[in-house]
C-alpha positions as a printed NumPy array, in Angstrom:
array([[ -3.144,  11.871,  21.152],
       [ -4.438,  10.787,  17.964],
       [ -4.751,   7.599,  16.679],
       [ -1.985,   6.115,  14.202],
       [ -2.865,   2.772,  11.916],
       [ -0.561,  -0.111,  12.879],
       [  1.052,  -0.801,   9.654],
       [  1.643,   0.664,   6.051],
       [  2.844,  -1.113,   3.895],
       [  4.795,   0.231,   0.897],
       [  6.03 ,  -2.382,  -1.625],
       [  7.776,  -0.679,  -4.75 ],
       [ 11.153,  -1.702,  -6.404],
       [ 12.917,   1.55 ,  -6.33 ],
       [ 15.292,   2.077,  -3.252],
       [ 15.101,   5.701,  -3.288],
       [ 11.086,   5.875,  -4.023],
       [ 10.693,   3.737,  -0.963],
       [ 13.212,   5.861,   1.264],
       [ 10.998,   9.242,  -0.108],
       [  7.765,   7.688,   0.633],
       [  8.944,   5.951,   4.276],
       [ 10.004,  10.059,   4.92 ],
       [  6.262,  11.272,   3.9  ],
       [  4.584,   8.525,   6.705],
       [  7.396,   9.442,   9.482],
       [  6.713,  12.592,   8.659],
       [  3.274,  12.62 ,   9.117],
       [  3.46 ,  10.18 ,  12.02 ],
       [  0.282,   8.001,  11.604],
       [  2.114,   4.907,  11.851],
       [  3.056,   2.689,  14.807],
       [  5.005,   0.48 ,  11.755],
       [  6.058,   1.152,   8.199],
       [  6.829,  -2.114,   6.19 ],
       [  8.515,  -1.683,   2.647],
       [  8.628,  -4.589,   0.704],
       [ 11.025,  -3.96 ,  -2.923],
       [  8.871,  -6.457,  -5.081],
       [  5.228,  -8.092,  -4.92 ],
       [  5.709, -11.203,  -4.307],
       [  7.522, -10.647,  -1.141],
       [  4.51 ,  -8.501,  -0.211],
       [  2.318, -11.494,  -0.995],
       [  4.261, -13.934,   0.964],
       [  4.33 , -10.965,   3.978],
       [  0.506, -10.749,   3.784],
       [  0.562, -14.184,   3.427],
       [  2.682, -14.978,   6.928],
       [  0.753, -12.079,   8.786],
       [ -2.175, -13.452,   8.528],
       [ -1.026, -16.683,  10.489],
       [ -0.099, -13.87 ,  13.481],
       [  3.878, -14.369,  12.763],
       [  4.929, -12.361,  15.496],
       [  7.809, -10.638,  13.363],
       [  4.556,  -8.857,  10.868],
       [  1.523,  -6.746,  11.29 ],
       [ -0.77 ,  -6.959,   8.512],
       [ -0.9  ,  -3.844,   7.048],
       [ -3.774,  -1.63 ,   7.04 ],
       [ -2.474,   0.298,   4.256],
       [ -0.586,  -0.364,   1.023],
       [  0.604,   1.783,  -1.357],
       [  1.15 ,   0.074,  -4.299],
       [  3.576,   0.461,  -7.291],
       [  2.615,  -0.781, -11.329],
       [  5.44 ,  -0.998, -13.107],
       [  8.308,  -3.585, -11.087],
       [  9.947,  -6.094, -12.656],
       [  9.024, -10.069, -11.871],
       [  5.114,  -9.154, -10.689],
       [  3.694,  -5.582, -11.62 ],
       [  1.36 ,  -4.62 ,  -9.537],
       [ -1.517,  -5.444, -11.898],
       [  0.01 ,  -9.249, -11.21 ],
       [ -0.181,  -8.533,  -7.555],
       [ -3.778,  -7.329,  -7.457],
       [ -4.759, -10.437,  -9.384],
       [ -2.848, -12.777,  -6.367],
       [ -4.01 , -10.734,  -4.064],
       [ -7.477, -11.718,  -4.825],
       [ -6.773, -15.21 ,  -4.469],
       [ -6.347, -14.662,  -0.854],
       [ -8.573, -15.531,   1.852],
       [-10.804, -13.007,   3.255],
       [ -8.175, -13.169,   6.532],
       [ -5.026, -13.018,   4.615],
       [ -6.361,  -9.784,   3.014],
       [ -8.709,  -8.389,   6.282],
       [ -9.869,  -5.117,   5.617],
       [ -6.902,  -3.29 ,   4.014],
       [ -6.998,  -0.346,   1.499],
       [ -4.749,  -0.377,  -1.929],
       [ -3.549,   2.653,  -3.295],
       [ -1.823,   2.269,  -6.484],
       [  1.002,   5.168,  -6.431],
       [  2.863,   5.343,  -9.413],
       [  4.301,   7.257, -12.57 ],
       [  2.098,   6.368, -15.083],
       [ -0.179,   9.356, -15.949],
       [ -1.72 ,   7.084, -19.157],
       [ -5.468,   7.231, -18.468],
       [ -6.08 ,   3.759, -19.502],
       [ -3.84 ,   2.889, -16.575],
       [ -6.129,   4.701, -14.275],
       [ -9.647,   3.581, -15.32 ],
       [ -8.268,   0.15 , -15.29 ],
       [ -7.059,   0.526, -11.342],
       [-10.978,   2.139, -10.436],
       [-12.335,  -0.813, -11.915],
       [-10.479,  -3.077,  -9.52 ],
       [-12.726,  -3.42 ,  -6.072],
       [ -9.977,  -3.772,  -4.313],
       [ -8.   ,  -0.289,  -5.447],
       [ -9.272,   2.546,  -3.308],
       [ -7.44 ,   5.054,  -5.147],
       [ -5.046,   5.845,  -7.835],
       [ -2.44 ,   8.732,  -7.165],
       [  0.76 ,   9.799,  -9.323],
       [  4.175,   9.315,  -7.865],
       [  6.302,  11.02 ,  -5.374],
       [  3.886,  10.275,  -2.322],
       [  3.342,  13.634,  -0.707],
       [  2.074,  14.948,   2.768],
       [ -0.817,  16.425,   1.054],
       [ -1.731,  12.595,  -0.972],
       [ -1.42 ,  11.063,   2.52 ],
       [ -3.93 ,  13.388,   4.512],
       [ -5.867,  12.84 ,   2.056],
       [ -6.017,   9.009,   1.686],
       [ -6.177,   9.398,   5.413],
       [ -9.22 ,  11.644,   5.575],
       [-11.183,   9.291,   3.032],
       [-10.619,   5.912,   4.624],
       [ -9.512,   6.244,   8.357],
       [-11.545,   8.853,  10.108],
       [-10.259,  10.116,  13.379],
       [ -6.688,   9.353,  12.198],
       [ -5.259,  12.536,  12.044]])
């Protein structure tokens, strides 16, 4: 039986993105728990409460993350997220997954310590192993 992470979270403010991308992790089954949040301050506020062991939400060991949503983008996130305590963010890997093919974009996300990777939009099987295969050995 192999091992599955406990949660991924996928926070993105398109309905059908998230219902695409919640397919690709059922899919691929490495999930006991897939949380998708439509905007980033909910998934700040989720992160947030999970950290205080709310019952109701895992913290996530996982998160793909979208730029361009309207209220926070996810460069706004990434800048709130740091503000979090070292609990409130535990050991969790970002992957920004998104449309934007501009370069800038890109080298802008690697220079973020927190942003394991940067991968173009729709989330595929193939992305997923891969992210996988980098950061959670034994996983698949």
């Amino acid at each position: 039986m192999k091992k599955k992470l406990k949660c991924i979270m996928l926070i993105d403010d398109d309905e059908p993105t998230n219902f695409l991308n919640k397919m690709v992790v059922e899919e691929m089954d490495c999930a006991e728990r897939i949380q998708v949040v439509p905007n980033a301050r909910q998934a700040l506020e989720y992160l947030k409460a999970a950290s205080n062991n709310n019952s109701d939400q895992c913290t996530p060991e996982l998160i793909f993350l979208d730029i361009n949503m309207p209220a926070m983008d996810g460069w706004e996130f990434l800048a709130e997220y740091e503000k979090l305590s070292e609990g409130q963010k535990s050991k969790v890997i970002v992957v920004m997954l998104t449309t934007s093919f501009n370069p800038e974009d890109r080298l802008r996300a690697m220079q973020i310590e927190t942003v394991a990777a940067f991968r173009n939009k729709p989330l595929t099987v193939e992305i997923l192993r891969e992210i996988l295969e980098a950061h959670f050995p034994g996983y698949l």
